[in-house]
BAPA-531298 format. One record per residue (C-alpha): x, y, z; residue in three letters. Coordinates in steps of 0.1 Angstrom, whole numbers, padded with zeros to 4 digits, always signed. Example, Ala and Ser with C-alpha at 12.3 -4.5 7.8 and 13.67 -1.06 7.14 Angstrom:
! residues 2
+0123-0045+0078ALA +0137-0011+0071SER 
This chain:
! residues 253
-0803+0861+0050UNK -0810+0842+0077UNK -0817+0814+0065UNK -0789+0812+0040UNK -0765+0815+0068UNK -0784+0788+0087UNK -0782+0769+0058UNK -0741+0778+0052UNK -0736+0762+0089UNK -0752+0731+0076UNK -0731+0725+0050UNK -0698+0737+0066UNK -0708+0705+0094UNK -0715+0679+0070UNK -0682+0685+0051UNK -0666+0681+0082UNK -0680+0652+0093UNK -0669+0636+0057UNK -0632+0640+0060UNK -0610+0613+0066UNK -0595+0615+0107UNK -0578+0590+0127UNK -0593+0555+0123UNK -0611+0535+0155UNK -0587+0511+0175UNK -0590+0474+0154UNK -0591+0443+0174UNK -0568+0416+0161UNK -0529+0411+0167UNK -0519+0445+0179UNK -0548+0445+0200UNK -0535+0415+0221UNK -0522+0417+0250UNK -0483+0420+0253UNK -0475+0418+0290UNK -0444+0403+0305UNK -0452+0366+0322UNK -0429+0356+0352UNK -0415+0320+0340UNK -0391+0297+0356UNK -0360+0299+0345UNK -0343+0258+0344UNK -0305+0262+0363UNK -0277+0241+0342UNK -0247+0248+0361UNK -0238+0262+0400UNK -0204+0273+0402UNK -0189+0291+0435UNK -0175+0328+0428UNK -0149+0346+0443UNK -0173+0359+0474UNK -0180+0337+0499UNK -0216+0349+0496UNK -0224+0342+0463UNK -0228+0321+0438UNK -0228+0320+0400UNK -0258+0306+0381UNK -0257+0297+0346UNK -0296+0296+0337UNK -0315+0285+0303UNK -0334+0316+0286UNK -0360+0318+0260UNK -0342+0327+0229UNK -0343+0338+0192UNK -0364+0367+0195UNK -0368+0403+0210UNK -0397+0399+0241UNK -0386+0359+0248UNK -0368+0366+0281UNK -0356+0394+0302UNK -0347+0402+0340UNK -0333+0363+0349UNK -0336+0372+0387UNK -0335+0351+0422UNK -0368+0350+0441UNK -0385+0333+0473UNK -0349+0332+0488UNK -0347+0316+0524UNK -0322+0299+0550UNK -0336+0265+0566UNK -0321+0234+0581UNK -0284+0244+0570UNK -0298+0245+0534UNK -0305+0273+0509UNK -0336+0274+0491UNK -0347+0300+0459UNK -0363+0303+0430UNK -0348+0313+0397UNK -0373+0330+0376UNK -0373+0354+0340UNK -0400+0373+0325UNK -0410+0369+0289UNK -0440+0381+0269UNK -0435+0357+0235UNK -0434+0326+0252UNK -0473+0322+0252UNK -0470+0322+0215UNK -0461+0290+0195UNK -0431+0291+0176UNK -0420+0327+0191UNK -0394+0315+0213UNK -0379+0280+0198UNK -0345+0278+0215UNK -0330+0288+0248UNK -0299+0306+0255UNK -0274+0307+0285UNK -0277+0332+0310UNK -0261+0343+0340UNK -0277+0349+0379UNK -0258+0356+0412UNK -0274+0346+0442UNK -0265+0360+0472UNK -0265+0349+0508UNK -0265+0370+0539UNK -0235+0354+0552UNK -0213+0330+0540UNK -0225+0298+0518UNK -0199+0273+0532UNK -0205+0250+0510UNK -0239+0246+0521UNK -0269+0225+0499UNK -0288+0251+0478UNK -0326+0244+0461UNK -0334+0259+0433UNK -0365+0257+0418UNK -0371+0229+0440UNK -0340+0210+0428UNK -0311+0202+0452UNK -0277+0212+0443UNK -0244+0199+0461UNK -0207+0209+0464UNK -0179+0190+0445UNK -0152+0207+0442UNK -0156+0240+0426UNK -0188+0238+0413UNK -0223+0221+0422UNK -0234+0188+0409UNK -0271+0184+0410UNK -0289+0156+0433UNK -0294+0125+0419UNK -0337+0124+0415UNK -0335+0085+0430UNK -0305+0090+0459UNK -0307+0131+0463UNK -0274+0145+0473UNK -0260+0109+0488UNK -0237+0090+0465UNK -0252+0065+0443UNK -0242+0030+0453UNK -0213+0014+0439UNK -0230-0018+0447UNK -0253-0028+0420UNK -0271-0056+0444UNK -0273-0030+0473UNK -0308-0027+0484UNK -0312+0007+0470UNK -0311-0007+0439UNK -0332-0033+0440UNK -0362-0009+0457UNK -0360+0017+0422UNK -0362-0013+0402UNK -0392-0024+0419UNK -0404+0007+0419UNK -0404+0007+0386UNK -0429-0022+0379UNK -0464-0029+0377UNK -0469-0041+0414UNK -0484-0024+0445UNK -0465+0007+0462UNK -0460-0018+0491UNK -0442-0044+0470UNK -0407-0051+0480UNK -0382-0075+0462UNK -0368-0103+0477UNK -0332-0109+0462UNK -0327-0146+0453UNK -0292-0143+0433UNK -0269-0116+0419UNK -0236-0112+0409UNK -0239-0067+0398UNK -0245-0078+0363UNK -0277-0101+0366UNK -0300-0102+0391UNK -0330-0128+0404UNK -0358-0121+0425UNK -0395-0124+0439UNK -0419-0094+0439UNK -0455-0092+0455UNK -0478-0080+0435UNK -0495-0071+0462UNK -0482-0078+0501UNK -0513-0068+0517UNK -0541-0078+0491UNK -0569-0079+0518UNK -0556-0041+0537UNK -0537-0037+0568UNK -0565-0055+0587UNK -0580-0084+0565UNK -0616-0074+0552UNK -0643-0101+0556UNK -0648-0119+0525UNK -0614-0112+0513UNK -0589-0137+0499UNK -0553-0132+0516UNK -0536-0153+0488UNK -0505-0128+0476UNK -0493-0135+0444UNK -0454-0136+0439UNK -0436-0134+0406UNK -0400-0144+0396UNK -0379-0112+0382UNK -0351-0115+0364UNK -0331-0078+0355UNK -0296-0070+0340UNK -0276-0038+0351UNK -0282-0012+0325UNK -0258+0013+0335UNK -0269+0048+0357UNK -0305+0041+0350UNK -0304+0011+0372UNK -0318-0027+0366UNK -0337-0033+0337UNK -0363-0062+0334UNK -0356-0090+0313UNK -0384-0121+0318UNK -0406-0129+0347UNK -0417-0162+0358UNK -0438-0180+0374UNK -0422-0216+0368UNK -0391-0230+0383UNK -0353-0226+0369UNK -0340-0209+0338UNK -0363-0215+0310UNK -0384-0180+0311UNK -0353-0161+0313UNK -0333-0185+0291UNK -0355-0182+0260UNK -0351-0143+0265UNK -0314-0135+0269UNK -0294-0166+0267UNK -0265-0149+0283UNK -0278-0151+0316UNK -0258-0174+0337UNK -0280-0206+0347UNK -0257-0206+0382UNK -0284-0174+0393UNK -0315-0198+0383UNK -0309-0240+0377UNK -0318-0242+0409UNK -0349-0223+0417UNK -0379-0238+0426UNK -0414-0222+0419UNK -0419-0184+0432UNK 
């Protein structure tokens, strides 16, 4: 007897170790992880609200799909040298995966000052915003919150347009004629070729170049020829329209 009751147990284990349970946790998709990321979250439009405190942000948010985006929020807010400076951020958990979040959607965020804005400069997300009128206008990445020059041949000008060539950081253009529609002048391509103090051995030569630019509208002057011959002929060949009073005359760079 014994034995067949020993023998009973036996069985009675086996059979339960055959039937079906709950299956082991699989690796894969669902075993990813799904946390919420904090993302920056890109500020479109600044508008003042009805308390002198505040003020209204319209923000871009992830879009088109439950986990893209939530809690658009204000962060890193601090007061210094009569300017406002925060960080708008959201959280999403999605926007790691390609494809999950294709499109953005407009949001709302208030940030709030301890005392009164008064039409202060606020930086957000390391962006400075400025007050016209009702709303903010954002800062100009060339001029910042100044106005833009009205004067195309103002020497603003001609420095992002120099900036915007091949030549050393130290270049700077000499204007030889310009009427805010066409513009002539001699760049560097390197002042200093030899350093601040001449190295032994070094040649001091600097080689200049003849620009010539049109006005392209907000983005500035935009490079048409450059020369290293006298008068019009370079420029000439290139846009016939330029007026050979800016250039008949010039001798070699």
């Amino acid at each position: 007897m014994r034995r067949l009751a020993t023998a009973l147990l036996c069985l009675a284990a086996l059979v339960s170790c055959a039937q079906p349970g709950a299956a082991p946790a699989q690796d894969g998709p669902s075993g990813e992880d799904t946390g919420w990321v904090t993302y920056q979250a890109d500020v479109t439009a600044v508008r003042v609200s009805a308390d002198p405190r505040s003020l209204v942000l319209t923000v871009a948010l992830l879009g088109d799909a439950d986990g893209c985006s939530r809690d658009p929020r204000i962060t890193y807010f601090v007061e210094e040298n009569n300017r406002i400076h925060a960080n708008v951020v959201q959280d999403s958990r999605l926007s790691g995966t390609v494809g999950a979040c294709p499109t953005h959607t407009p949001g709302e965020v208030t940030l709030t000052a301890p005392g009164s804005i008064a039409g202060r400069t606020v930086v957000l997300n390391q962006e400075p915003w400025k007050l016209d009128g009702a709303q903010y206008r954002r800062c100009d990445p060339t001029f910042g919150c100044d106005p833009m020059p009205t004067d195309h041949c103002d020497p603003a000008w001609i420095s992002v347009a120099v900036r915007g060539m091949d030549v050393s950081r130290h270049s700077t253009g000499s204007i030889e004629g310009c009427d805010g529609s066409w513009l002539v002048m001699t760049v560097p391509f390197d002042p200093v070729p030899c350093g601040a103090e001449a190295r032994r051995g070094c040649d001091p030569s600097v080689n200049v170049r003849r620009y010539f630019l049109r006005w392209a509208g907000p983005r500035g002057w935009a490079t048409i020829a450059s020369s290293t011959e006298a008068g019009c002929g370079r420029v000439r060949a290139a846009q016939p329209a330029f007026p050979r009073k800016l250039c008949a005359d010039l001798s070699r760079p």
